[in-house]
Residue frames as a rotation matrix with the C-alpha (Angstrom) as fourth column:
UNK 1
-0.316 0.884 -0.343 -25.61
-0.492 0.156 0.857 17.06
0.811 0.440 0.386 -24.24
UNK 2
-0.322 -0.029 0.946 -27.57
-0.940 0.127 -0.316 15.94
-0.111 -0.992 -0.068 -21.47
UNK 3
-0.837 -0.075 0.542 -28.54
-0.159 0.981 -0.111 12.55
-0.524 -0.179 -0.833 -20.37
UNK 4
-0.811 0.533 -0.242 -31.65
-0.238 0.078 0.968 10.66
0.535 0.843 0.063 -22.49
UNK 5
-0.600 0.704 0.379 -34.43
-0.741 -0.311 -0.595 10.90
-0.301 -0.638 0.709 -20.42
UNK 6
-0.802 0.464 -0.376 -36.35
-0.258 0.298 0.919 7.83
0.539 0.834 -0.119 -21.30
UNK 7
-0.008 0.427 0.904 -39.86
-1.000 -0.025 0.003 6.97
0.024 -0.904 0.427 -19.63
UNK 8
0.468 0.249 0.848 -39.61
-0.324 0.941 -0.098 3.49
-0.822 -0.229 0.521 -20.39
UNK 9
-0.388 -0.732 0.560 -38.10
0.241 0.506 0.828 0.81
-0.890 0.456 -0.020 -22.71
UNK 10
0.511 0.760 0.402 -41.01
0.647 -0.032 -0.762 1.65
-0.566 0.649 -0.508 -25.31
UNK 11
0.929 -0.007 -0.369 -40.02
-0.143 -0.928 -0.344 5.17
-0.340 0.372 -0.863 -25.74
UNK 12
-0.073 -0.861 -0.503 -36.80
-0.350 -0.450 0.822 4.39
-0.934 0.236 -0.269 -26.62
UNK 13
-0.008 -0.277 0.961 -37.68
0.779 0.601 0.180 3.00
-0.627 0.750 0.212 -29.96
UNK 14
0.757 0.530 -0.383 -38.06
0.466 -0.848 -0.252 6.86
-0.458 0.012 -0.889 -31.07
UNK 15
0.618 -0.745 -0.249 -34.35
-0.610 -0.655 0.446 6.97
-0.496 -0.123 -0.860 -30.91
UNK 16
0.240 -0.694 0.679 -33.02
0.526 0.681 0.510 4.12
-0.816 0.235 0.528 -33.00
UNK 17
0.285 -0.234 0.930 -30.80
0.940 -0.121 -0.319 5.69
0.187 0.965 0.185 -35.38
UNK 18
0.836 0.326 0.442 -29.98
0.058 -0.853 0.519 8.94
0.546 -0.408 -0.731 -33.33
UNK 19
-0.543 -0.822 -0.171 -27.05
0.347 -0.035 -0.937 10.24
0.764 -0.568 0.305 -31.16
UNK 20
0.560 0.662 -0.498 -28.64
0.696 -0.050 0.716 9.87
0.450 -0.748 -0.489 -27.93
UNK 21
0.953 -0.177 -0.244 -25.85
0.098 -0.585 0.805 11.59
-0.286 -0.792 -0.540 -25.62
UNK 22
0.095 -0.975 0.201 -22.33
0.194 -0.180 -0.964 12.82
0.976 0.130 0.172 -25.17
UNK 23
0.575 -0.027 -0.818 -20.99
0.783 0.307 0.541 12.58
0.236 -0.951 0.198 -21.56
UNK 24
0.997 -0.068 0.029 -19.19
-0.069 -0.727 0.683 14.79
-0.025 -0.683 -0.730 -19.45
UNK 25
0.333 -0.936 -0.115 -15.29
-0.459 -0.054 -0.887 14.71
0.824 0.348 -0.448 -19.59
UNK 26
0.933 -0.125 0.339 -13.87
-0.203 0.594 0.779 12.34
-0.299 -0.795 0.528 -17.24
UNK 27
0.050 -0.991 0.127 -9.89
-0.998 -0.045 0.041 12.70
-0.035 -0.129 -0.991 -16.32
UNK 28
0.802 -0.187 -0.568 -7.78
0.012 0.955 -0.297 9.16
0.597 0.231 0.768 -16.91
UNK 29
0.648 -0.658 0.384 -5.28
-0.753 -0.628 0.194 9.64
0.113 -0.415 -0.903 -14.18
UNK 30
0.313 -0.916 -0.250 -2.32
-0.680 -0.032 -0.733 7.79
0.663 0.399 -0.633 -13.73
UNK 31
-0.648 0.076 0.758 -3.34
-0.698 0.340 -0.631 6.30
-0.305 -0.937 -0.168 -10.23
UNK 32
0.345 0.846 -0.407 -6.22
-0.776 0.013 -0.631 4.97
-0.528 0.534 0.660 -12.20
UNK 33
0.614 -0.163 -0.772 -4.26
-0.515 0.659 -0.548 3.00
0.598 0.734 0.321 -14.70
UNK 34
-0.664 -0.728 0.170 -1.32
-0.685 0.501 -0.529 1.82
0.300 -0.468 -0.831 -11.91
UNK 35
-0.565 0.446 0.694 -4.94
-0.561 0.408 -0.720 0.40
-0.604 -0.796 0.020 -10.02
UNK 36
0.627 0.409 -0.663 -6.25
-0.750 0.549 -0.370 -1.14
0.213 0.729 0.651 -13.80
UNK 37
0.041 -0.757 -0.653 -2.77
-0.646 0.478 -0.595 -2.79
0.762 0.446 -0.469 -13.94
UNK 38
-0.706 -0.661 0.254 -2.74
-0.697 0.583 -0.418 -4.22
0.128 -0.472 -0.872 -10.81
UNK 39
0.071 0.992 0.101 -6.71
-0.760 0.119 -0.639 -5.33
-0.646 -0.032 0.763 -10.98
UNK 40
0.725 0.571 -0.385 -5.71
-0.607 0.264 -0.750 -6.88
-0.327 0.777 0.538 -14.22
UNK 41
0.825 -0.157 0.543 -2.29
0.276 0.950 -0.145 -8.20
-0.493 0.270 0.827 -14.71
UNK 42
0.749 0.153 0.644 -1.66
0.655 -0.311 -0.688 -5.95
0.095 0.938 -0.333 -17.00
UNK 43
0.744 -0.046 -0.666 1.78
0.383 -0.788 0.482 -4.44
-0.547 -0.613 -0.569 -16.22
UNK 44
0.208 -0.713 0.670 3.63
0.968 0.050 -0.247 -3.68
0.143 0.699 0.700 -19.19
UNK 45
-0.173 -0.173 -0.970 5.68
0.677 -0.736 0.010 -0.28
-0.715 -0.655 0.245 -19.11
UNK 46
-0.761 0.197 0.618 3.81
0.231 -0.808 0.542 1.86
0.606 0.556 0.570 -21.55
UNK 47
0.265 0.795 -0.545 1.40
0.739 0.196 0.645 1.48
0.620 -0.574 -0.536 -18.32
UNK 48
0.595 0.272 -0.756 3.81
0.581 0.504 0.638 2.40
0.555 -0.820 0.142 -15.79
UNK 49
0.507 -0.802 -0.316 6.69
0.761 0.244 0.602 3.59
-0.405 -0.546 0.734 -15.95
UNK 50
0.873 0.152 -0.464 6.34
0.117 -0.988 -0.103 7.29
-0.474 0.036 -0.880 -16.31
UNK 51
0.099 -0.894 -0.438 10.32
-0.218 -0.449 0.867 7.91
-0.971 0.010 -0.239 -17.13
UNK 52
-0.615 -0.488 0.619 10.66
0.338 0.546 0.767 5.04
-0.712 0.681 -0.171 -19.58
UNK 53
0.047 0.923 0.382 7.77
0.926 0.103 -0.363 6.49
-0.374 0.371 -0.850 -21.51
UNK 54
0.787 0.030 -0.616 8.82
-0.201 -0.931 -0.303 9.71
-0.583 0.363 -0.727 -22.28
UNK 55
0.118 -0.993 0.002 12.13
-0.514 -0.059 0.856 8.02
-0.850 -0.102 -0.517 -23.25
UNK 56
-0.892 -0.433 0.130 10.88
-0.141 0.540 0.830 5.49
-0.429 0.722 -0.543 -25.32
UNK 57
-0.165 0.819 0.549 7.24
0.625 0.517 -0.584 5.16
-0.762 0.247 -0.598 -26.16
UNK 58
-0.722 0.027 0.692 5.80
0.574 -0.536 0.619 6.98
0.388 0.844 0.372 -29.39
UNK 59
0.480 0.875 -0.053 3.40
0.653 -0.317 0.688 8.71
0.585 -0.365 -0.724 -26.89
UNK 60
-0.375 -0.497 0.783 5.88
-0.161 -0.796 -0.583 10.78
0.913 -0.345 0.218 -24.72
UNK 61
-0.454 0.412 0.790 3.91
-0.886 -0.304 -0.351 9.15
0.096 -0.859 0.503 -21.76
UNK 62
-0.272 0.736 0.620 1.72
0.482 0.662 -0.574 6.30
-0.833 0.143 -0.534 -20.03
UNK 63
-0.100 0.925 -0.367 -1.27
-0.747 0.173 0.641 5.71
0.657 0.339 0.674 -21.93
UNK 64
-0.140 0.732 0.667 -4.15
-0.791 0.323 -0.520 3.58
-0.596 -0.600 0.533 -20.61
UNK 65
-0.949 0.111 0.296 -4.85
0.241 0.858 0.453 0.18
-0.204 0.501 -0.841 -21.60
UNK 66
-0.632 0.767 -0.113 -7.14
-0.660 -0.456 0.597 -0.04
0.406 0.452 0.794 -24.02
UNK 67
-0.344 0.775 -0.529 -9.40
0.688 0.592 0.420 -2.22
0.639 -0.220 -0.738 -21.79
UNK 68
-0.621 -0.114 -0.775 -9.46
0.757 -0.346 -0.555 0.47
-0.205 -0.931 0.301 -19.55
UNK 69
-0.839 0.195 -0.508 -11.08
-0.408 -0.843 0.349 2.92
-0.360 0.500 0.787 -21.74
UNK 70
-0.670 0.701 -0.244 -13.46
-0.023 0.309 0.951 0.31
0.742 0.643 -0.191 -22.82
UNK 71
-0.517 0.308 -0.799 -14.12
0.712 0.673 -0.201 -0.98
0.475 -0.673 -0.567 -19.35
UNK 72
-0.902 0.148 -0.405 -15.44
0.164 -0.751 -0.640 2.50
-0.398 -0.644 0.653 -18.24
UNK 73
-0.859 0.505 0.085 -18.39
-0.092 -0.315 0.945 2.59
0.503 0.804 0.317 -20.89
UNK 74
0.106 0.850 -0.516 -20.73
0.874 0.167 0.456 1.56
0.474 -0.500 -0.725 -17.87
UNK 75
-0.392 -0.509 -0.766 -19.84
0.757 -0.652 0.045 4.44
-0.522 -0.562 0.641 -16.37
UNK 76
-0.934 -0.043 -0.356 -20.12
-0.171 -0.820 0.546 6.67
-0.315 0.570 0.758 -18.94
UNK 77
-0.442 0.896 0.034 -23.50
0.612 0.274 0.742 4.95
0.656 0.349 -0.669 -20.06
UNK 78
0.201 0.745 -0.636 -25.55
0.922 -0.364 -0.135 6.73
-0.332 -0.559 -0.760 -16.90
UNK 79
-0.571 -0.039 -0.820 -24.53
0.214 -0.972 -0.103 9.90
-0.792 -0.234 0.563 -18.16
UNK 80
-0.994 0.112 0.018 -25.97
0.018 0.004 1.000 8.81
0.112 0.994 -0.006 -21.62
UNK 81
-0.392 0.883 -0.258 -29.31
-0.188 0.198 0.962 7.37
0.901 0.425 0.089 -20.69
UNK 82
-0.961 0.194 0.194 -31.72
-0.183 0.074 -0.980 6.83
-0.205 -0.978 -0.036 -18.00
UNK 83
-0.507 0.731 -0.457 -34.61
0.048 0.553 0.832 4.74
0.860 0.400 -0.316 -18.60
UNK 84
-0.631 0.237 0.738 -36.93
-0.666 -0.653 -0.360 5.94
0.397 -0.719 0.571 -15.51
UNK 85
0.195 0.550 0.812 -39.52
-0.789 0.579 -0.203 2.84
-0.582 -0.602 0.547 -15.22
UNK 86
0.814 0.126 -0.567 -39.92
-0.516 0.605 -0.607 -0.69
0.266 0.786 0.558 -16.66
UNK 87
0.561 -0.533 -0.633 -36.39
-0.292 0.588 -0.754 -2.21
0.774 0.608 0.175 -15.91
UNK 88
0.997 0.018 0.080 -35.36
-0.079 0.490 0.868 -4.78
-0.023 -0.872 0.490 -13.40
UNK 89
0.201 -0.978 0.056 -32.08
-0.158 0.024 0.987 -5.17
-0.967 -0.208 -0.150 -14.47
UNK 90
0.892 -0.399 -0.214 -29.82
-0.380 -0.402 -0.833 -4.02
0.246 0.824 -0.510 -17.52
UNK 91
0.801 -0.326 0.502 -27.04
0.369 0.929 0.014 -6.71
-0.471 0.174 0.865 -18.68
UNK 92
0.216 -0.695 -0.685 -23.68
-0.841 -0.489 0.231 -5.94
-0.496 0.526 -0.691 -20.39
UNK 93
0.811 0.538 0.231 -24.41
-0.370 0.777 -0.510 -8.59
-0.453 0.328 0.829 -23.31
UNK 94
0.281 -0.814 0.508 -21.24
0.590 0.564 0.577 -8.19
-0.757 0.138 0.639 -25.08
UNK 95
-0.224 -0.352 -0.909 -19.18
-0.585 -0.697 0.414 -6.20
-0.780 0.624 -0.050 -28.02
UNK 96
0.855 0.514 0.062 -19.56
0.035 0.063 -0.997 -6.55
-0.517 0.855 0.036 -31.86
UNK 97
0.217 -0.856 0.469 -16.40
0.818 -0.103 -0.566 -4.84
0.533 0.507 0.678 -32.72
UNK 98
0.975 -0.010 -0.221 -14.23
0.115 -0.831 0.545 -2.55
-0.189 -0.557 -0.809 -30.93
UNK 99
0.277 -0.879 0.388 -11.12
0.515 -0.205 -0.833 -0.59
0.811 0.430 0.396 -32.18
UNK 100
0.554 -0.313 -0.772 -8.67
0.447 -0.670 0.593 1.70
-0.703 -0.673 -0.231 -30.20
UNK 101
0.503 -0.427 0.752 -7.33
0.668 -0.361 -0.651 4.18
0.549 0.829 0.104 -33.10
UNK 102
-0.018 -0.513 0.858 -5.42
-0.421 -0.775 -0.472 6.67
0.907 -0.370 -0.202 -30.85
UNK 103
-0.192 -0.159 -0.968 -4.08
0.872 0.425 -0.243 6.08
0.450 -0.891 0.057 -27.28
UNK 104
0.742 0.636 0.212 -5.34
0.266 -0.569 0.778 7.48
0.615 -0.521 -0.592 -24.08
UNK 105
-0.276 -0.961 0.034 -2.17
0.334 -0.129 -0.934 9.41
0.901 -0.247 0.356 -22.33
UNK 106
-0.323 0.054 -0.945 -1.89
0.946 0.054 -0.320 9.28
0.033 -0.997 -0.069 -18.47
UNK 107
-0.187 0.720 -0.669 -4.41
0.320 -0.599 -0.734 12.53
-0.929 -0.351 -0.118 -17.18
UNK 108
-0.934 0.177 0.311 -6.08
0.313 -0.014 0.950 12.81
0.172 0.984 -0.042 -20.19
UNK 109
-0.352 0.932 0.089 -10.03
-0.362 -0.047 -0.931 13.56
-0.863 -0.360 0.354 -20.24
UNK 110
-0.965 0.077 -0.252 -11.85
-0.132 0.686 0.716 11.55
0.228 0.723 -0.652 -22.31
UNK 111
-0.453 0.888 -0.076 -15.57
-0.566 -0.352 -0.745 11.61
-0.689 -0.295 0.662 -22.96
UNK 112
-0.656 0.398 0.641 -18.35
0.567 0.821 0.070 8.96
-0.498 0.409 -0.765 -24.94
UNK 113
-0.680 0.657 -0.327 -20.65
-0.725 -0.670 0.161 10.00
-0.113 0.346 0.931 -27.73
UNK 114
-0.852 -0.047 0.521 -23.53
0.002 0.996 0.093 7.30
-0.523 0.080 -0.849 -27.88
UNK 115
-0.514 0.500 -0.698 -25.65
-0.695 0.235 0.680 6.13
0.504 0.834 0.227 -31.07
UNK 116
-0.232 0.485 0.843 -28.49
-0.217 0.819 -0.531 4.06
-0.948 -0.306 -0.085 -30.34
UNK 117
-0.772 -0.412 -0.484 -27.94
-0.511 -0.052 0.858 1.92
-0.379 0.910 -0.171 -33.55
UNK 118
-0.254 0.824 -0.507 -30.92
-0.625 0.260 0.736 -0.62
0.738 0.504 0.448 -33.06
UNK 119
-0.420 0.258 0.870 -33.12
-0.796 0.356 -0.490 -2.34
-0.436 -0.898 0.056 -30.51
UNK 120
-0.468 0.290 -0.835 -34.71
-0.309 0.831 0.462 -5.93
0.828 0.474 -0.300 -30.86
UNK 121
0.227 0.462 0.858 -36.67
-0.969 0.194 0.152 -7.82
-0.096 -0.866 0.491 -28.58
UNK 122
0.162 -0.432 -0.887 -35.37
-0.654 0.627 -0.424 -10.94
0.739 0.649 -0.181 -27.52
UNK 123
-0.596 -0.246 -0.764 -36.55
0.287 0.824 -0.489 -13.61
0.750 -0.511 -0.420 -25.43
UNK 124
0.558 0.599 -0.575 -37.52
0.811 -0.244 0.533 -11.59
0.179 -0.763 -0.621 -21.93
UNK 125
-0.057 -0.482 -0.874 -35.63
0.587 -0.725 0.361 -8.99
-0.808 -0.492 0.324 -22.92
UNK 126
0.961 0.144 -0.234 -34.70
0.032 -0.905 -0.425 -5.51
-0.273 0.401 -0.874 -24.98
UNK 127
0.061 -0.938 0.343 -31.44
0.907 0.195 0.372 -5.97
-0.416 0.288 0.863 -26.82
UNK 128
0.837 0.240 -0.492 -29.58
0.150 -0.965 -0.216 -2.58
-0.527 0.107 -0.843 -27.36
UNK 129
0.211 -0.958 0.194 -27.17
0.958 0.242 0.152 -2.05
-0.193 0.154 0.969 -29.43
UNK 130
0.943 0.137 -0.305 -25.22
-0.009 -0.901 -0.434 1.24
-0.334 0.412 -0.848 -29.40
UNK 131
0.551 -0.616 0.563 -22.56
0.643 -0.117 -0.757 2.87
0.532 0.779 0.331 -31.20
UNK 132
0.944 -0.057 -0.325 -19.91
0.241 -0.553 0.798 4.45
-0.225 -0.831 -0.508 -28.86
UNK 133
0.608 -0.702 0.371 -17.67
0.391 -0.142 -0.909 6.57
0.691 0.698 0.188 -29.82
UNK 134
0.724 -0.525 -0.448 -14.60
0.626 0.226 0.746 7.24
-0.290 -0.821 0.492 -26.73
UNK 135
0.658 -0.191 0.729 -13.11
0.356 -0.773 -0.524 11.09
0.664 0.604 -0.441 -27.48
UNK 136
-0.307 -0.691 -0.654 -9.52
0.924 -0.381 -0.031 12.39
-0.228 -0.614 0.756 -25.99
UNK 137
0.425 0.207 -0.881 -9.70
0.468 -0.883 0.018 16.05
-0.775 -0.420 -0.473 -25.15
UNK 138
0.190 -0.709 -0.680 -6.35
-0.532 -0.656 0.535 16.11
-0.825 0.260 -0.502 -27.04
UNK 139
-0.600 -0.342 0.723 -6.41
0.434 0.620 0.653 14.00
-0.672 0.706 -0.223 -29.86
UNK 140
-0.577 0.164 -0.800 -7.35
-0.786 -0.379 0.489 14.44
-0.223 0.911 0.347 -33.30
UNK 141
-0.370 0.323 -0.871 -8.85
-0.415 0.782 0.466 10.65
0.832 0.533 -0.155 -33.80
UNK 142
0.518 0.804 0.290 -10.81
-0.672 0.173 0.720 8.62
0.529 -0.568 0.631 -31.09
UNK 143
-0.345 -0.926 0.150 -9.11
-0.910 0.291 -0.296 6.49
0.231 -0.239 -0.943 -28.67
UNK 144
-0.813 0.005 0.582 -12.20
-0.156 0.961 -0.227 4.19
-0.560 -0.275 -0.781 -28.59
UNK 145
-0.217 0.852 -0.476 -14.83
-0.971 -0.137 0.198 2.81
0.104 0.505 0.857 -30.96
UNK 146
-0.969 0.047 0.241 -17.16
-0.001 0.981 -0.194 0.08
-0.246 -0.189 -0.951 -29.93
UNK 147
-0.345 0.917 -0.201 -20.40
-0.448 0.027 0.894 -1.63
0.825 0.398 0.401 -30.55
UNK 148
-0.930 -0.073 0.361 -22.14
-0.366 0.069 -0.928 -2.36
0.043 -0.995 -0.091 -27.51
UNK 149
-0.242 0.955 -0.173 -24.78
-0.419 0.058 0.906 -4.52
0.875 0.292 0.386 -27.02
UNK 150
-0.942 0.121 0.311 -27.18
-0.330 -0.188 -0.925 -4.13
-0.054 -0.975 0.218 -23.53
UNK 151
-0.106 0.978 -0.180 -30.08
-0.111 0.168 0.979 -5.90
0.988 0.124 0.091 -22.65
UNK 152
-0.836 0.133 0.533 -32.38
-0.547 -0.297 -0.783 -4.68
0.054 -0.946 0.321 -20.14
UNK 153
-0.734 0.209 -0.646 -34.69
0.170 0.978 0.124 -6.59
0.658 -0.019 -0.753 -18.60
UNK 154
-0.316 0.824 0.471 -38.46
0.062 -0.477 0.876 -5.88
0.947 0.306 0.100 -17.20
């Protein structure tokens, strides 16, 4: 599905309640998560350590931290929407609730469906809140569900 074309912040009230987009598949590669882990701390070996992971993990493999998978949703957002006039800058306000039901195994592809669930106005801004749903190529169950809430600014 292509990107939401919006001319302005108006037009998007049109779409509350709507799956706005679904992004493009985008590979999780293994180089990727070694360059999360070192970015973040974050080196436990269901990260790393390619051998021990087939040996022991219930995945047969890395997997990605789920912050990684969350932390891409800017990313994946420009493929979702594009708001064309009207906005000086566009905020990552903060989550609501976010699950990881299914891990993301090292080169995976993984792609975002996004709900625009409801907009508000608030202050000097446009509070968005979508629904984003974070699909493995190969899985049966999502590896990320979040609420997301963005406020763009005139």
């Amino acid at each position: 599905m292509p990107p939401l074309l919006a001319e302005n912040l108006d037009s998007l009230k049109g779409f509350v309640g709507r799956e706005i987009a679904t992004t493009d598949w985008f590979t999780i590669t293994q180089d990727r998560i070694q360059q999360f882990a070192e970015a973040t701390e974050d080196r436990q070996w269901i990260h790393l350590d390619q051998a021990r992971a087939r040996r022991e993990s219930p995945y047969g493999a890395t997997v990605a931290h789920g912050f990684l998978t969350l932390s891409l949703l800017s990313h994946l957002s420009k493929q979702a929407l594009q708001i064309r006039t009207g906005v000086r800058m566009t905020v990552n306000y903060g989550l609501n609730r976010v699950r990881f039901p299914a891990a993301v195994r090292a080169d995976s592809k993984i792609r975002a469906r996004f709900t625009l669930q409801s907009l508000k106005e608030v202050s000097d801004a446009l509070e968005a809140v979508f629904s984003v749903v974070v699909e493995d190529e190969s899985a049966s169950k999502p590896c990320c569900v979040a609420e997301w809430v963005v406020r763009y600014y005139p």
